[in-house]
N, C-alpha and C positions, 0 to 999 in steps of 0.2 A: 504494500500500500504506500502511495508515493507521499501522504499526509501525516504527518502525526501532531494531534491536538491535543495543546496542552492545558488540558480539562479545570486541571485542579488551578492553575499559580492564572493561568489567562486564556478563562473556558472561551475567548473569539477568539483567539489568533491562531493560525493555523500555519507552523513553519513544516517547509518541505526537507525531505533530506538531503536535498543537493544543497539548503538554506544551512542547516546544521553542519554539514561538511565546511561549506564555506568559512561559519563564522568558527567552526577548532582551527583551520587551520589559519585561517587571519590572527587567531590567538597563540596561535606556537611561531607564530611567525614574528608578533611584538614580544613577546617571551625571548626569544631567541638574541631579539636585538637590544633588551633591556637588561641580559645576563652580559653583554660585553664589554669590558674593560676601555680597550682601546681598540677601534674598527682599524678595518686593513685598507681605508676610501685614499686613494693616493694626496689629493689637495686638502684632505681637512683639517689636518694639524694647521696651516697657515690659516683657513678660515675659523679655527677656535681662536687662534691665535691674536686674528683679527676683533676678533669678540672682547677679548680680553681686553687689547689697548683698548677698545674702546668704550668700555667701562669705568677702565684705569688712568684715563689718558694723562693727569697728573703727575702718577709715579713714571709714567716713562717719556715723560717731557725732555727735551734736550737731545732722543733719541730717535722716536715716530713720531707721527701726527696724523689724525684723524683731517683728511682734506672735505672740507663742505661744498668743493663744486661737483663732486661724484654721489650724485643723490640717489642713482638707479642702482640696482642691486643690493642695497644696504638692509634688505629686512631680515635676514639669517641674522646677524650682529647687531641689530638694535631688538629681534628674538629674544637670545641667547643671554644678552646682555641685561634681560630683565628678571634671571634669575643669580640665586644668590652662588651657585656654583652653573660655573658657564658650560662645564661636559654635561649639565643634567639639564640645561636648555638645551643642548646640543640632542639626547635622546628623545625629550620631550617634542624638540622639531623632526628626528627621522620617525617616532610616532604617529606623530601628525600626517605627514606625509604618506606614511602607508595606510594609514583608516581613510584617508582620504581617497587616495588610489585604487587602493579595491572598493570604497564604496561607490563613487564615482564611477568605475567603470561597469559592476557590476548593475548600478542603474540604467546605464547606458546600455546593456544588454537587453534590460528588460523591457525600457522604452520603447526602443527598435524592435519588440517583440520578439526576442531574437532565443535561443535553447538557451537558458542558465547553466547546463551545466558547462558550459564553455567557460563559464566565470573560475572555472578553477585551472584557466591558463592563465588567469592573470598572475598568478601564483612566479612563475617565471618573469613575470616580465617587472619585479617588485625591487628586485637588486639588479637592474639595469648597469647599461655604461655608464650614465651621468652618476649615479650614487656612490660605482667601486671607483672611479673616478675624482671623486669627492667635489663635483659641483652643486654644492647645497643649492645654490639658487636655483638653476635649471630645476633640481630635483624636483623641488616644491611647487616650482615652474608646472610640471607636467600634469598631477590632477586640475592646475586652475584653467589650464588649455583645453582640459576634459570637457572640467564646469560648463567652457564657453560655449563647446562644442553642441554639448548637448542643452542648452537654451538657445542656440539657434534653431532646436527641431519646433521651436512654440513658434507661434504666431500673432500675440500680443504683445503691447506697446512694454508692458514690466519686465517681461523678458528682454526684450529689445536695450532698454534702458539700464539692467543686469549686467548685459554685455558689453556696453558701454565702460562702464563701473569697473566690471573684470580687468578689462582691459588696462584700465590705467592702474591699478592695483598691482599687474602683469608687472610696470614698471619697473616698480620699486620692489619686484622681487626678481626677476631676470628678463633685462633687456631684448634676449634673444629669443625667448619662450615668448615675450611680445610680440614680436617680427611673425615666428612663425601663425601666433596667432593670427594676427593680422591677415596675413595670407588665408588663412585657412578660415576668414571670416568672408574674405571679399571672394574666396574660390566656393564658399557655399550659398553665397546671396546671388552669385552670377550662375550657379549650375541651377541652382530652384527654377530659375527665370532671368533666361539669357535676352531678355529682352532689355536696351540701354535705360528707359526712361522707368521701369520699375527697378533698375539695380540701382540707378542714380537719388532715387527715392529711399532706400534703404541701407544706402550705405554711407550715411550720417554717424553711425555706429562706432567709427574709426575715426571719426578728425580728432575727437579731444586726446586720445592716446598717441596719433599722430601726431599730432600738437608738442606736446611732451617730448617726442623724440626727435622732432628738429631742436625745439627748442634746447634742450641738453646736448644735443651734438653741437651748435653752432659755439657753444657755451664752453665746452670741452675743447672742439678744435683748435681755438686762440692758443692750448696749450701742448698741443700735440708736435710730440719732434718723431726724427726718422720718417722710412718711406712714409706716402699719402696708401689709405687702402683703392684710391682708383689706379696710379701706379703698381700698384702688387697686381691687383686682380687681373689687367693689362698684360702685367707681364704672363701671371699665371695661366692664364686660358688661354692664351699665344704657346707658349713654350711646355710646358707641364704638365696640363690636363690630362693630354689623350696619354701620354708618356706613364701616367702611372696609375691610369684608370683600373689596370688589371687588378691595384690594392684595394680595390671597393667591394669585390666578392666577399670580405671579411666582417662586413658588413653584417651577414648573416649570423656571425658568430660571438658578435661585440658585447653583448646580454648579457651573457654568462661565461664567456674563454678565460678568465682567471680564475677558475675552479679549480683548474690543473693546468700546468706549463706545457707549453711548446702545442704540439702535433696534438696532444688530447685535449687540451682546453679547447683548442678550434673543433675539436671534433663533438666537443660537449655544449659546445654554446651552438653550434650547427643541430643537434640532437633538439634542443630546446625551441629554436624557431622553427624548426621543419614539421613540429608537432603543430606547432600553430598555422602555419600556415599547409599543412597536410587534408583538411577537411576542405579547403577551396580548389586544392589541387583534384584532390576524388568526385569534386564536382565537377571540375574545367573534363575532366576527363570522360566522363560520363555526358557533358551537354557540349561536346567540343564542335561550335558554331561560334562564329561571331555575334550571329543573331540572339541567342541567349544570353550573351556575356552583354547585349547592348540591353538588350530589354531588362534583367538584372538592374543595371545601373539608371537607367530611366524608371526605375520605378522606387531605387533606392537612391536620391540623386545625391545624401548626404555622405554616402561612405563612400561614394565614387570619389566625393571632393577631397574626402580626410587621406583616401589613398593616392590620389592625385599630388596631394600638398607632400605628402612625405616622400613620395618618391623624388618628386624635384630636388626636395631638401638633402636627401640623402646619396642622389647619384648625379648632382651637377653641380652642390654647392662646390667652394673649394675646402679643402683641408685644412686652412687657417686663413686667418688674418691678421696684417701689425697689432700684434700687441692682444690677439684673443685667438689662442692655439685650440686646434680641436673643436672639428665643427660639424661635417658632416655626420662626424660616426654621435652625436648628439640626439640624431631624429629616430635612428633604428628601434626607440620604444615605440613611438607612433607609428610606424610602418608595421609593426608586428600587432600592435592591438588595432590597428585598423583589417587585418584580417582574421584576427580571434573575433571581430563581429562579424565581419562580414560570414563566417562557418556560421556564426551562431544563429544569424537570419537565413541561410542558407537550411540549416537542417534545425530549423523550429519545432518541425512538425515529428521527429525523429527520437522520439524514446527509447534508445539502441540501447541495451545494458553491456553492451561489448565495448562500447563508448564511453560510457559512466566509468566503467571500473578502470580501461585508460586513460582518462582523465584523473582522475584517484589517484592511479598510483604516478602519474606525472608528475602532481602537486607533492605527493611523497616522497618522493625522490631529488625533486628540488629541497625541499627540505629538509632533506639528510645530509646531502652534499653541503648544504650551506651551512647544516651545523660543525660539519667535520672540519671546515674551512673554517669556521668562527673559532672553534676548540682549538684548532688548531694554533691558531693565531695568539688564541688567549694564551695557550699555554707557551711559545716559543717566547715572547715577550713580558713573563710576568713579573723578569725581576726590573725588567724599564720603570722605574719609576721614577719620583719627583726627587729622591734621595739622591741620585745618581749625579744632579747637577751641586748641591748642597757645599761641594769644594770651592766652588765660583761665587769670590763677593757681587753681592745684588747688581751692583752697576758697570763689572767687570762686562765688555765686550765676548761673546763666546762664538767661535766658527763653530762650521760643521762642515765634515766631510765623508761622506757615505761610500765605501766603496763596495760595500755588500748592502748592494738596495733590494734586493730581488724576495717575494714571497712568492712561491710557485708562479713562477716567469714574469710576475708586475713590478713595478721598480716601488711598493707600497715606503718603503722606509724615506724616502728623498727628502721629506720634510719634516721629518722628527724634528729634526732642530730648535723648530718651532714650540716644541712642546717644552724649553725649558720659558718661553715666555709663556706658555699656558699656565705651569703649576706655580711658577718660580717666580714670577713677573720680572723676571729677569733679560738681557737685551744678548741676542743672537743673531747672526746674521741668517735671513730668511729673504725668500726672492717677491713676499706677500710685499714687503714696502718701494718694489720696483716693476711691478704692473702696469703696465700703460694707464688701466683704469683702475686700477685700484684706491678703496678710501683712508688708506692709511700708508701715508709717505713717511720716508727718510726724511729726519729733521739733521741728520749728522754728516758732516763729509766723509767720503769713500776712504781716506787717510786712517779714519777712525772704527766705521765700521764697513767693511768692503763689502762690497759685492757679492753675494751668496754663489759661491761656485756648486752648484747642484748636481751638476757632470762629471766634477773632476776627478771626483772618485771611481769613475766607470772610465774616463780616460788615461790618469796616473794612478798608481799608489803610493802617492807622498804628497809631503803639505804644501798646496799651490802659492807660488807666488806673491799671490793679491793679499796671502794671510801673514804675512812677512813679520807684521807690527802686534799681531794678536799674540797675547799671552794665554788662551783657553782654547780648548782647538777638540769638540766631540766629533768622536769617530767610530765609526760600525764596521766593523771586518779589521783586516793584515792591511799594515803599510811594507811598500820594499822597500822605503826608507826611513827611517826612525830618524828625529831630528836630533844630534849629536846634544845641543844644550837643554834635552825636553826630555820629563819624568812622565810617566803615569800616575794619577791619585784619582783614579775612580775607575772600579771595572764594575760590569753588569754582562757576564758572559761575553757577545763578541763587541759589546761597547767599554769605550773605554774613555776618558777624558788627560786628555792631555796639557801638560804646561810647561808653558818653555819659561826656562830660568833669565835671569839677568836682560828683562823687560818690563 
């Protein structure tokens, strides 16, 4: 019986079992990410980091600064920064994030009238690229694009004006997750009704959000050095595009490939979207016309648009741009849950129990994997802690140089360093205050505190040049060359803190 009513506690409500699956494994899922210490997200150490200055921005005056023309992005760290310990705003926000995510999507399932139990692929797509990544803003980015998505299916002026709202909200949590918005507002008001003088009608929606992003670019540019991004792009789609297109097949694997190194992570983050996108393929194959594939999308003109908007994004954006690395491989969450709907309005009508039970154990297996992966992590790192920096007076300058970045093939450790301003409030060289856009600059010259060599560990192993003048120098893994006037006074397994004498 696909019902069970629960008589006694709430004799109306009637949850399904595919509702009950849902909400355990949404529950082992914040379980999982409430029991971790310190996450393996490659950029977040400098985004706590960031949280901290600027809380703190007092004690580390003379150091950083909180810059107030960078107003976009700033809601992770004005979050975070409204609690009393900024890692437990830090969890409280990847929380959010996932209730948000699976509820959101899973309404979106339902709206589109589409099979729920497809809702237990969202389960995969929860620890995406942007989160192991550690782009907090994008992350949170991604249900409010949902939100948008799915109040464009209404057709009243609230909703309408919602969207509005969203949008500029979008802002001040990632600029980029705007854009795409954007796009994917004007690509669904024009596929409803391609006709100009009703799009021109409804696509008011956009100017106050567009508003905002001229106005802060033009406002920004005054300060902008190195290339223009119309020279890169120029250059880039002239010379480089088609030259490295063949690295976007990996595309498919981005979700999930640091579950394991090398040749099996690709083949494991490959396993995970090919489930998702498997039930559209056993239809393309079964209805293989064009004709079907057009009628499909004329009758569903919204997922047409959401699949339309991600593919652009993710097979012609380019790879980068000055000063905002990492761009296409950004959209592969949308791509991939625009087709976990599209299966699910595909086979609505399909109570397959051959179906349920692989979807089940999909959801389960992602989430073994991810706990092996968390365990894993908690355990290799648990003597890392705040004690490790405790050698280093408060206002002491500390490098950092990584030459053992690697957690099963992702370079997660690169910004540790940052974490002795997380617990320590103490001043490290980190590449958070050398951002193109980032809200917290360098207030100190490079003499004093240099340039965060993030690389150099993976290019030499010994202490780069630029740290010439540092007396504190943390390090992860073997140097091949030990500095003849420098002790060790602090080991934590392969970290170790280093101090050169007579400086």
């Amino acid at each position: 019986m696909d019902h069970i009513i629960l008589s006694y506690y709430l004799p109306s409500l009637k949850v399904s079992i595919k509702d009950i699956l849902f909400i355990v494994f949404a529950g082992l899922y914040l379980a999982l990410l409430a029991s971790q210490r310190l996450y393996p997200f490659i950029d977040l150490p400098n985004h706590l980091a960031e949280a901290v200055v600027y809380k703190n921005q007092d004690v580390f005056e003379g150091f950083y600064r909180v810059s107030e023309r960078d107003s976009t992005n700033g809601f992770y760290y004005h979050f975070c920064s409204m609690f009393s310990n900024i890692e437990t705003g830090n969890k409280v926000y990847y929380s959010m994030y996932m209730m948000l995510f699976l509820m959101i999507g899973y309404l979106i399932i339902r709206k589109w009238r589409g099979n729920t139990w497809f809702a237990l692929l969202l389960f995969p797509l929860l620890l995406n690229y942007n989160v192991t990544y550690g782009f907090v803003g994008f992350t949170l980015g991604i249900p409010f694009v949902l939100v948008i998505y799915c109040l464009l299916g209404n057709k009243d002026m609230m909703s309408r004006v919602g969207v509005a709202v969203l949008l500029m909200v979008l802002f001040y949590i990632h600029i980029l997750c705007l854009l795409f918005a954007l796009f994917l507002v004007v690509a669904c008001i024009f596929f409803e009704n391609p006709r100009w003088n009703i799009f021109l009608r409804k696509i008011w929606i956009v100017i106050p959000a567009t508003g905002m992003i001229v106005y802060w670019y033009l406002s920004v540019r005054a300060f902008e050095t190195g290339e223009s991004t119309l020279t890169f792009l120029t250059h880039y789609y002239a010379e480089e595009f088609l030259l490295t297109y063949y690295k976007r097949a990996k595309i498919f694997a981005f979700d999930n490939l640091n579950l394991f190194s090398g040749t099996q992570g690709l083949m494991c983050g490959l396993f995970f979207t090919l489930v998702a996108f498997l039930p559209v393929l056993i239809w393309g194959y079964d209805h293989l016309s064009l004709s079907s594939v057009k009628a499909f999308f004329n009758q569903h003109r919204s997922i047409a648009s959401l699949i339309f908007v991600s593919v652009i994004c993710c097979f012609f954006l380019p790879d980068q741009l000055p000063g905002q690395p990492v761009l296409y491989q950004r959209f592969s969450v949308f791509l991939t849950f625009s087709f976990v709907l599209m299966g699910s309005v595909l086979f609505r009508d399909r109570e397959n129990k051959r179906l349920t039970i692989v979807f089940t154990c999909i959801a389960a297996i992602h989430l073994l994997l991810w706990f092996d992966y968390f365990r894993d992590f908690n355990r290799i790192n648990e003597p890392f802690t705040k004690e490790i920096f405790t050698e280093i007076p408060s206002k002491e300058p500390m490098g950092g140089l990584i030459t053992d970045c690697d957690f099963r093939g992702r370079p997660v450790y690169i910004h540790f360093p940052s974490y002795r301003i997380v617990w320590n409030n103490g001043i490290a060289t980190t590449s958070l205050i050398d951002y193109r856009f980032g809200s917290v600059r360098r207030d100190v010259p490079f003499s004093i505190l240099p340039q965060y060599q993030e690389w150099a560990g993976i290019t030499y192993r010994f202490i780069p040049p630029e740290y010439k003048d540092l007396k504190y120098i943390l390090v992860k893994g073997e140097l091949e060359v030990f500095p003849q006037n420098a002790v060790s006074v602090a080991y934590s397994r392969d970290w170790k803190i280093i101090r050169k004498e007579g400086l």
